[in-house]
C-alpha positions in Angstrom: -3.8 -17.6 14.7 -4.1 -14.1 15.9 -7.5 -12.1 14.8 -7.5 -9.1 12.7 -7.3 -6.8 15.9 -4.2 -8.0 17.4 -2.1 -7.7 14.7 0.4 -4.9 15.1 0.9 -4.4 11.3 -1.5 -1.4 10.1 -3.7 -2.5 7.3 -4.0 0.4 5.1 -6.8 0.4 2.0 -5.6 0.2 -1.2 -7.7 1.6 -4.4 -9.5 4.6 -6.4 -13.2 3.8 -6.4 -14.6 6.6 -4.1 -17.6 4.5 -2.6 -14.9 1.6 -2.0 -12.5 3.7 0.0 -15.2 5.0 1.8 -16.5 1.8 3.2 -12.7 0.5 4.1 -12.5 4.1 5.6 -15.2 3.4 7.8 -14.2 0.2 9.2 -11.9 0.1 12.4 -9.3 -2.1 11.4 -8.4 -0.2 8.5 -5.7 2.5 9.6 -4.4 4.4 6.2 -5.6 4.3 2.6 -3.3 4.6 -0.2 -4.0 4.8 -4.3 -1.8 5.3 -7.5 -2.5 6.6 -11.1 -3.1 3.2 -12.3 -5.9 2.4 -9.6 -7.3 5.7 -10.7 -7.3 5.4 -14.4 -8.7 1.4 -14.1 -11.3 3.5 -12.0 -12.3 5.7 -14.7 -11.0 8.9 -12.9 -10.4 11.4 -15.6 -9.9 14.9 -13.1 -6.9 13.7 -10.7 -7.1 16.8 -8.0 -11.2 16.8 -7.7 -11.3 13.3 -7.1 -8.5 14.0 -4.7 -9.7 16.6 -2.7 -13.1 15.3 -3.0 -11.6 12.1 -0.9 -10.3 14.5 2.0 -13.7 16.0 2.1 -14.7 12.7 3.6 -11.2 10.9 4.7 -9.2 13.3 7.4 -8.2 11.9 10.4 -6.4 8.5 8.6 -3.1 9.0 6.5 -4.1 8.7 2.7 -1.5 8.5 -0.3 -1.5 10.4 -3.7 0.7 9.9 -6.0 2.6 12.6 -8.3 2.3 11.6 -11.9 5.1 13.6 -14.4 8.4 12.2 -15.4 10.7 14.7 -15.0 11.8 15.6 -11.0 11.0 19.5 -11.4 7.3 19.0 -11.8 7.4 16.3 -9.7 8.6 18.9 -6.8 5.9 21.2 -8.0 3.4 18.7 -7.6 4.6 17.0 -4.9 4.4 20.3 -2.4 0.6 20.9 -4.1 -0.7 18.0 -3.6 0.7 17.8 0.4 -0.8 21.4 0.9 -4.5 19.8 0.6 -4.7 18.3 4.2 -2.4 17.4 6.8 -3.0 14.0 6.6 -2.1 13.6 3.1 1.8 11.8 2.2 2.8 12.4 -1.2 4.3 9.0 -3.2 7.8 9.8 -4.8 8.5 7.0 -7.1 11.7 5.9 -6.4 13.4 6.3 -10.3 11.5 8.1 -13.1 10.9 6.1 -16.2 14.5 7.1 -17.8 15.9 4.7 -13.9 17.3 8.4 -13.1 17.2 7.9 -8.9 15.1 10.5 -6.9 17.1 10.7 -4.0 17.7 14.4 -4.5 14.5 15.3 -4.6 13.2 13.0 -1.7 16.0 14.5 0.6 14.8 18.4 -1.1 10.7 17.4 0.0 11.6 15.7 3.1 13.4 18.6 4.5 10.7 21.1 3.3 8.4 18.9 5.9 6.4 16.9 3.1 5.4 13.6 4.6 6.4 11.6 1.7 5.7 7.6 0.6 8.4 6.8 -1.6 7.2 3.7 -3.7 8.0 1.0 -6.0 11.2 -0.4 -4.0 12.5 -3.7 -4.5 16.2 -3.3 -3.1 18.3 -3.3 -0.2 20.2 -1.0 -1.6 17.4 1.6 -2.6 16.1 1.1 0.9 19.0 2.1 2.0 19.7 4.9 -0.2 16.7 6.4 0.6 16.5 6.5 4.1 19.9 8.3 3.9 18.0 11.4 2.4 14.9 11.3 4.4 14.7 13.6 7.0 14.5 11.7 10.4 12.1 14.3 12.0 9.5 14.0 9.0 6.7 10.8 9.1 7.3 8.9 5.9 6.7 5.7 4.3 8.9 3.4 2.3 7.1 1.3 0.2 8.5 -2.2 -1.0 6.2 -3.9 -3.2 6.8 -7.5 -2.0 4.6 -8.9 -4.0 6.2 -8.1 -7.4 9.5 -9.5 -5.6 7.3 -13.0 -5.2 5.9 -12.3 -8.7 9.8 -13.2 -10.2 10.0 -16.5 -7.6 12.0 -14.5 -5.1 10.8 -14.9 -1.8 10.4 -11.4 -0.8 10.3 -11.9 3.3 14.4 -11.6 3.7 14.0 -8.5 1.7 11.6 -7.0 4.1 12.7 -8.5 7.0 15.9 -6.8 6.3 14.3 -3.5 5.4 12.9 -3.1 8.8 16.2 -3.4 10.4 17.4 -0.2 8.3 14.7 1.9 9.0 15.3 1.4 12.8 17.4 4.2 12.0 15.1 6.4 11.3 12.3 5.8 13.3 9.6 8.4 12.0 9.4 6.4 8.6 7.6 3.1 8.4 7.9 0.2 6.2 5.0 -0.7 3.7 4.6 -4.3 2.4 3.0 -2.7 -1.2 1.3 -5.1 -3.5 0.1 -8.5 -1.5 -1.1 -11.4 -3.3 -3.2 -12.5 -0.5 -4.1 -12.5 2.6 -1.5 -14.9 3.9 0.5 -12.0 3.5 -0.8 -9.5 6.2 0.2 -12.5 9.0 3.4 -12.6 7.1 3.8 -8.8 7.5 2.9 -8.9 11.3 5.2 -11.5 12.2 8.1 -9.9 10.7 7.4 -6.8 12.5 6.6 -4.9 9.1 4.7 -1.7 10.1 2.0 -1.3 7.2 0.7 -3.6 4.7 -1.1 -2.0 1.5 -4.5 -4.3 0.7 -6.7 -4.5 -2.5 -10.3 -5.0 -1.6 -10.4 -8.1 -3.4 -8.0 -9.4 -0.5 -9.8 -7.6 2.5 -13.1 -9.3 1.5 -11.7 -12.3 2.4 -10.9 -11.2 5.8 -14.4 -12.8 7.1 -12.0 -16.4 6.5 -9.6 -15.9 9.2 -9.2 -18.6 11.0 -12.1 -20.4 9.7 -12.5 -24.3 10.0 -10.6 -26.3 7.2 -13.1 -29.3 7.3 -15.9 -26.4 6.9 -14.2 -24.7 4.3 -13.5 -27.9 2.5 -17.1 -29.0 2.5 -18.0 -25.4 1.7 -15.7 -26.1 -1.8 -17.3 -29.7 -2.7 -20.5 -28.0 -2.1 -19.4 -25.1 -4.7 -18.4 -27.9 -7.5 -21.8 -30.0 -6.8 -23.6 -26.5 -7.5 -21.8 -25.6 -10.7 -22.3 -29.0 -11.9 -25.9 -28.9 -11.1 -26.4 -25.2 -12.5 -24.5 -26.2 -15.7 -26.8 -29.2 -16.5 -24.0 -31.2 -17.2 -24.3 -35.1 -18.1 -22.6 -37.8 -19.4 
């Protein structure tokens, strides 16, 4: 089993709580960090842009993700270009419908070719793979996220998907393939031997990154050892 630091894929940081992101931040194996409205609201962040810009006081030499947030694709533009003038190593995430499944090709291929680095999230096709790459412009970085574990979440097995995915974007070689939305960490070994370039991770899942490649028998007798304690601490008796 490979260790954490010869895997290829980038691990990138996924979440909104400020002292969170900073401690991922500051750990070497952690190369991007990304976050969404939903991460933010669950956070309690109530002023988006000062908890932004706040971040890239702190966070500027790693990529970092924010999100746009209106419905309709005018104010997404608007926002979009705002929110990429705060630092250079900010990508702005383009969903890849609005609510009303309206596409946002257009305005991916209008962004990209204005120079915004852009993450367009919330894939799950071939086909919208490959309908966005056709718009993206091949001289601007990017990111395509596929959120692989929502694929698993329906009992599709999301790895042809992805596998498939990174074969497409070998035509465009400044854009990079995120596996979004892991259920665990089985998946970042998935990722890397698939030859996906980024994988998005909770930090629910990176705390268990101490595990890797930990002893079986040890983490077997670790679990009895956790029901014995329960028991114990419960008072239970029959």
């Amino acid at each position: 089993m490979k260790r954490i630091d010869e895997l290829h894929t980038k691990i990138f940081a996924d979440g909104a709580d400020k002292a969170g992101m900073l401690e991922m931040y500051a750990k070497s194996y952690i190369k991007g960090l990304t976050t969404n409205p939903t991460l933010m609201r669950k956070a309690g962040i109530t002023d988006y842009k000062s908890f932004c810009k706040d971040i890239l006081l702190s966070i500027k030499d790693k990529p970092l993700s924010f999100e746009v947030f209106s419905d309709e694709f005018e104010e997404m533009e608007r926002q979009a270009v705002e929110i990429s003038s705060w630092a250079d190593n900010v990508y702005v995430k383009i969903p890849i419908t609005n609510t009303r499944a309206e596409p946002s090709y257009e305005l991916v291929a209008k962004l990209s070719d204005r120079g915004v680095k852009l993450n367009v999230t919330a894939l799950m096709s071939l086909t919208q793979v490959r309908d966005v790459i056709s718009v993206l412009n091949p001289h601007v970085p990017s990111y395509v996220s596929i959120f692989a574990g929502r694929i698993a979440d329906t009992g599709r097995d999301p790895l042809p998907i992805m596998a498939g995915a990174i074969e497409l974007l070998k035509m465009t070689p400044k854009a990079e393939l995120i596996w979004a939305s892991p259920r665990e960490l089985l998946n970042i070994f998935q990722a890397d031997a698939i030859g996906c370039h980024v994988i998005t991770v909770t930090n629910d899942i990176l705390k268990k990154l101490t595990l890797v490649g930990y002893d079986l028998q040890l983490f077997s007798l670790d679990t009895v050892k956790m029901f014995y304690d329960d028991a114990l601490k419960a008072g239970y008796t029959l």
